[in-house]
C-alpha positions in Angstrom: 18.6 -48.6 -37.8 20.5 -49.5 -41.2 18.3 -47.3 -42.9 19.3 -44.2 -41.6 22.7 -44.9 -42.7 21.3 -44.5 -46.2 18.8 -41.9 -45.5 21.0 -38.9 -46.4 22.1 -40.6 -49.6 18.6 -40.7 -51.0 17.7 -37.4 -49.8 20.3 -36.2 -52.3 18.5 -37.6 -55.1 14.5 -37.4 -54.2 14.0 -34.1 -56.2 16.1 -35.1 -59.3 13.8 -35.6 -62.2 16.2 -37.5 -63.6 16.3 -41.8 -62.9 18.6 -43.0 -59.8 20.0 -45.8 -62.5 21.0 -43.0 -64.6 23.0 -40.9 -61.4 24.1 -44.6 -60.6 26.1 -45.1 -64.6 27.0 -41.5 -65.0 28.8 -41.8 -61.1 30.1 -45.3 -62.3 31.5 -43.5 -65.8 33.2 -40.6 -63.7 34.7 -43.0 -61.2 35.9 -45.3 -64.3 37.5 -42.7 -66.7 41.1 -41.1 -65.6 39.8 -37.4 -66.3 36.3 -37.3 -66.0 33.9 -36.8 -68.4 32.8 -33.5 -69.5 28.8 -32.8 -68.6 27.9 -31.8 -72.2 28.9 -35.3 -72.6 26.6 -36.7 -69.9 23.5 -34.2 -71.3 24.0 -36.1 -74.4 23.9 -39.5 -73.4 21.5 -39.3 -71.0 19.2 -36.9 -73.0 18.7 -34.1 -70.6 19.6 -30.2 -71.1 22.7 -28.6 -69.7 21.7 -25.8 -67.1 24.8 -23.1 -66.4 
């Protein structure tokens, strides 16, 4: 029954093509920095393209 606690949570990231570690540091980043972080930032670290 635990699981379906969860279950919504990893719904949200099945059909990301990018790695769940990589959601994991940017969320831990945004939650760690007063302003945020600006998502050309994030494309850069994580070396994915910035779609508008």
């Amino acid at each position: 029954m635990a699981l379906r606690i969860y279950d919504p949570f990893f719904k949200l990231f099945s059909r990301s093509q990018t790695p769940l570690i990589s959601w994991f540091y940017i969320i831990f980043r945004w939650i760690n920095t007063k302003h945020g972080i600006p998502s050309t930032d994030v494309a850069k670290e994580l070396g994915v393209t910035l779609k508008i």
